[in-house]
C-alpha positions as a LaTeX table, in Angstrom:
\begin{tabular}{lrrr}
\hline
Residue & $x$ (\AA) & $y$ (\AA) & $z$ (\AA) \\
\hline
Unk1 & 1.11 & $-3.08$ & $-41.70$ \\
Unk2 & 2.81 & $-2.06$ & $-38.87$ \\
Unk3 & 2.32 & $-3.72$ & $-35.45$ \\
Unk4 & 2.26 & $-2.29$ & $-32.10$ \\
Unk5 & 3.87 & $-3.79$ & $-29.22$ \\
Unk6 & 2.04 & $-5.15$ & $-26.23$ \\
Unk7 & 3.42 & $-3.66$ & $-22.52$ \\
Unk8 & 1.83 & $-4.66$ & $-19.38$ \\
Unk9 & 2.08 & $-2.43$ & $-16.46$ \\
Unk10 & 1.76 & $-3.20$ & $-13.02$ \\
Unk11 & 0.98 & $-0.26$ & $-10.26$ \\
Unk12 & 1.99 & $-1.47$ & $-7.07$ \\
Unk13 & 0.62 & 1.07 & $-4.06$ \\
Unk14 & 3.05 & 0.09 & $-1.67$ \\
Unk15 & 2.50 & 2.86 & 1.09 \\
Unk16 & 1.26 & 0.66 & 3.65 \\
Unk17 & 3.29 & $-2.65$ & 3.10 \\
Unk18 & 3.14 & $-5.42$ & 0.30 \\
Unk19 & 2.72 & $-9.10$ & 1.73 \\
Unk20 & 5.22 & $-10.81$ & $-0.35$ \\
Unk21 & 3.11 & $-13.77$ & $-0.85$ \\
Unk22 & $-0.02$ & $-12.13$ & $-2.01$ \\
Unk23 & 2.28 & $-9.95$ & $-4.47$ \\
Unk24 & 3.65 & $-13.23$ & $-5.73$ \\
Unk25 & 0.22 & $-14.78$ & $-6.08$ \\
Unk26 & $-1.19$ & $-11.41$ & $-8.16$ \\
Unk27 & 1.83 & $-11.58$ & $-10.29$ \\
Unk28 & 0.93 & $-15.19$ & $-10.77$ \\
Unk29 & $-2.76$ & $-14.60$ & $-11.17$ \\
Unk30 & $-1.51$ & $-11.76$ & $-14.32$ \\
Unk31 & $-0.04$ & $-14.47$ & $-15.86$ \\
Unk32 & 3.17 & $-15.33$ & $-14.90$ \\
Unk33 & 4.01 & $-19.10$ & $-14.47$ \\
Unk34 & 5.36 & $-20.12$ & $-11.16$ \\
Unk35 & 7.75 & $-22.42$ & $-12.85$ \\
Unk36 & 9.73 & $-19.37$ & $-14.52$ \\
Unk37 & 9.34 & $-17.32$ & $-11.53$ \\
Unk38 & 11.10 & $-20.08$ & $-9.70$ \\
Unk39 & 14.11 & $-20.30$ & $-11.81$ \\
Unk40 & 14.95 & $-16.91$ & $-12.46$ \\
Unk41 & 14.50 & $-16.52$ & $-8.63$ \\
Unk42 & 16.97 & $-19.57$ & $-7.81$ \\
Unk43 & 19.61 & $-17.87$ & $-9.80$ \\
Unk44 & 18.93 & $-14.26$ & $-9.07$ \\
Unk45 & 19.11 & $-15.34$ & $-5.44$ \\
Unk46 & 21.34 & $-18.78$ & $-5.46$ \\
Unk47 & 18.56 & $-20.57$ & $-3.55$ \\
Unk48 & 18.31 & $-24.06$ & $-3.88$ \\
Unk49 & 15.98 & $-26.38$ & $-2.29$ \\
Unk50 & 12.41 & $-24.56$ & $-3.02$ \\
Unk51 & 9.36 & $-24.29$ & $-5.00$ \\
Unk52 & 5.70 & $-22.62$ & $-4.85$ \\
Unk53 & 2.91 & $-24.31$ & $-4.17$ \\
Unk54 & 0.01 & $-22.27$ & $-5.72$ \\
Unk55 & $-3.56$ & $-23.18$ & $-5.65$ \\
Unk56 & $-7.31$ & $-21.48$ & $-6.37$ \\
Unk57 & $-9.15$ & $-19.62$ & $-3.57$ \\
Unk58 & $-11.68$ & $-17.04$ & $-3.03$ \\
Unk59 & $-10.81$ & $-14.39$ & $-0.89$ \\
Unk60 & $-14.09$ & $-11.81$ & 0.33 \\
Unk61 & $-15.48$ & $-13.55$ & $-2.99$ \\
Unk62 & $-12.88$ & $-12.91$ & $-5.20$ \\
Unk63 & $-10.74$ & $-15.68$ & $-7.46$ \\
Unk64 & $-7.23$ & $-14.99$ & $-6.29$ \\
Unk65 & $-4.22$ & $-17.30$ & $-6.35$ \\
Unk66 & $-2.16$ & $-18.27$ & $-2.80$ \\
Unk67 & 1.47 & $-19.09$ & $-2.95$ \\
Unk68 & 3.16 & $-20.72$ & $-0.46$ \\
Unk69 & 7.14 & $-21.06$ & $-0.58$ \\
Unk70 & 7.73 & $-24.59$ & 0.60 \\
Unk71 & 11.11 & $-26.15$ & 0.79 \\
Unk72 & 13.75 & $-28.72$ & 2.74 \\
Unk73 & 15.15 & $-26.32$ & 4.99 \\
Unk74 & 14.14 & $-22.61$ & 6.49 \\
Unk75 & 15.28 & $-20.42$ & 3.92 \\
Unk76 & 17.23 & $-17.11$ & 4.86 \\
Unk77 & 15.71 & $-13.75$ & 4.66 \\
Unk78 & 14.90 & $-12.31$ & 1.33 \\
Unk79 & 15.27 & $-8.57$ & 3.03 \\
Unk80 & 18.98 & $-8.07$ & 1.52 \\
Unk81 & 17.71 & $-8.82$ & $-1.95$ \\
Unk82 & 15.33 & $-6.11$ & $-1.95$ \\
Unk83 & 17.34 & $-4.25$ & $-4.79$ \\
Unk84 & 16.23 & $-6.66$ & $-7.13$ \\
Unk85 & 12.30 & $-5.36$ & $-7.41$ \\
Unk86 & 13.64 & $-3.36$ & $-10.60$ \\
Unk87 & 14.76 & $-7.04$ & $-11.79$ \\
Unk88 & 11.31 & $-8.43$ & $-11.11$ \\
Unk89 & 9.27 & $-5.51$ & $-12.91$ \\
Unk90 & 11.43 & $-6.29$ & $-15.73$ \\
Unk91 & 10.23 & $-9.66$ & $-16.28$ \\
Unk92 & 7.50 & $-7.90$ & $-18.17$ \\
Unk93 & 7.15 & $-8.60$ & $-21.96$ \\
Unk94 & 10.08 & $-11.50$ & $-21.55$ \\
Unk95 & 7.82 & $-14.10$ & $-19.11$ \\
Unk96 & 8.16 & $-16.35$ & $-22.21$ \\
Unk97 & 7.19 & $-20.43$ & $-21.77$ \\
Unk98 & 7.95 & $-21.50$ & $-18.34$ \\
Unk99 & 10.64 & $-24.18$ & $-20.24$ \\
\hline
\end{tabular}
């Protein structure tokens, strides 16, 4: 029996602009936990001092999920470590357990 691998693929139509928090909510809404997302982002980025807060809405009557990055101090801008997308896209088929 031979088994076929799952991929997920995400098309991102960024022509206009991405809102970083509603592309962080949609990846968390595909099924990515927040608590992974977290730590791979505080070492990819050596951030300390952070974590989402994620919670349930409706948005023009559609479930969605809204992230908000709170934390103890206002956090730099993430512009510089735009090179890492590639990094993020690759989270694919290694999410794992958020342990």
């Amino acid at each position: 029996m031979r088994v076929m691998n799952e991929v997920r693929l995400a098309y991102l139509d960024g022509a206009s602009g991405l809102a970083g928090d509603m592309l962080l909510g949609a990846v968390i809404a595909a099924g990515v936990p927040p608590q992974l997302l977290e730590r791979r982002l505080t070492r990819a980025l050596h951030l300390t001092g952070w974590r989402f807060e994620t919670k349930q809405v409706l948005r023009q009557g559609l479930p969605a999920v809204h992230v908000s990055v709170v934390g103890d101090r206002v956090l730099p801008s993430l512009a510089p470590w735009l090179p890492l997308i590639p990094w993020w896209m690759s989270l694919g088929d290694r999410w794992g357990s958020p342990s």
